[in-house]
C-alpha positions in Angstrom: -6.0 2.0 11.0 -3.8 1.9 8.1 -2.7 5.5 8.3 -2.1 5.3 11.6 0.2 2.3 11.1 1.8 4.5 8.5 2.9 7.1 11.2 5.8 5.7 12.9 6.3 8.4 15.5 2.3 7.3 16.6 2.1 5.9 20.4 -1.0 3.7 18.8 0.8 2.7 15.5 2.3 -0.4 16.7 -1.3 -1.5 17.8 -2.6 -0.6 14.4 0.2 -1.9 12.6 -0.6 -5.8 14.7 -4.3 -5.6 13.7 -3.8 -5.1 9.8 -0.9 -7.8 10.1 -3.1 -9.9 12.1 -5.9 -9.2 9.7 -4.1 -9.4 6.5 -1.4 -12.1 7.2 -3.7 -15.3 6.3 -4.9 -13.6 3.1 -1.7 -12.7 2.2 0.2 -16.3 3.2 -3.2 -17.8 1.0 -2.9 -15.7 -2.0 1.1 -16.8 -2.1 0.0 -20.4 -1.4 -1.9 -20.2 -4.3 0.4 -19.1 -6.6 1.9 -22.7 -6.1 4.3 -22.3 -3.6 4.6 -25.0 -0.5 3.1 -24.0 2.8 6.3 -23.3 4.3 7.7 -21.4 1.7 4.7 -19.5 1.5 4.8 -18.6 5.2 8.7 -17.2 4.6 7.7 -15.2 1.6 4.7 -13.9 3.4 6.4 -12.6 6.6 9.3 -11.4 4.0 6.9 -9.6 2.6 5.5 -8.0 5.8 9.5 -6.8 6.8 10.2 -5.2 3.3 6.3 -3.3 3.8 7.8 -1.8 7.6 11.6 -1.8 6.2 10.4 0.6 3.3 7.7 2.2 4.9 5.3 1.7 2.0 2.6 2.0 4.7 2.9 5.7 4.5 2.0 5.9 0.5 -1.0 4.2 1.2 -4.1 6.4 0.7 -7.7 6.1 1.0 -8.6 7.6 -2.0 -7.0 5.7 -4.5 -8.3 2.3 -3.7 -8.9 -0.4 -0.8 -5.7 -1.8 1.0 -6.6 -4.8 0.7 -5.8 -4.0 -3.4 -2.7 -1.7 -2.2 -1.1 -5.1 -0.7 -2.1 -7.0 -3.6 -0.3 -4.6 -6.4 2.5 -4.4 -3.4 
């Protein structure tokens, strides 16, 4: 899924790219919660985070064999 929401020219990466933003927006808005920002703030910096991911097309350097992208985000 994350490869294919890495290929921009992909008829199904825009689906892909919704199900890992769907899947990893809560973790992501939670982990920046925690780091003791409010909830609204939190939300902001979370969907900032999300447009400089698609803006720079990090999604494209993500690979498999180096790690989890759940970790990828995290080090992101």
């Amino acid at each position: 899924m994350v490869v294919e929401a890495g290929r921009r020219s992909s008829p199904e990466a825009a689906a892909a790219l919704a199900d890992l933003c769907g899947i990893y927006w809560y973790p992501l808005y939670a982990y920046v919660q925690r780091q003791g920002h409010s909830a609204d703030d939190a939300q902001d910096l979370t969907q900032e985070f999300f447009v400089g991911l698609l803006d720079k097309e990090t999604l494209q350097v993500a690979d498999r064999e180096r790690g989890r992208f759940r970790s990828f985000l995290l080090a992101s």
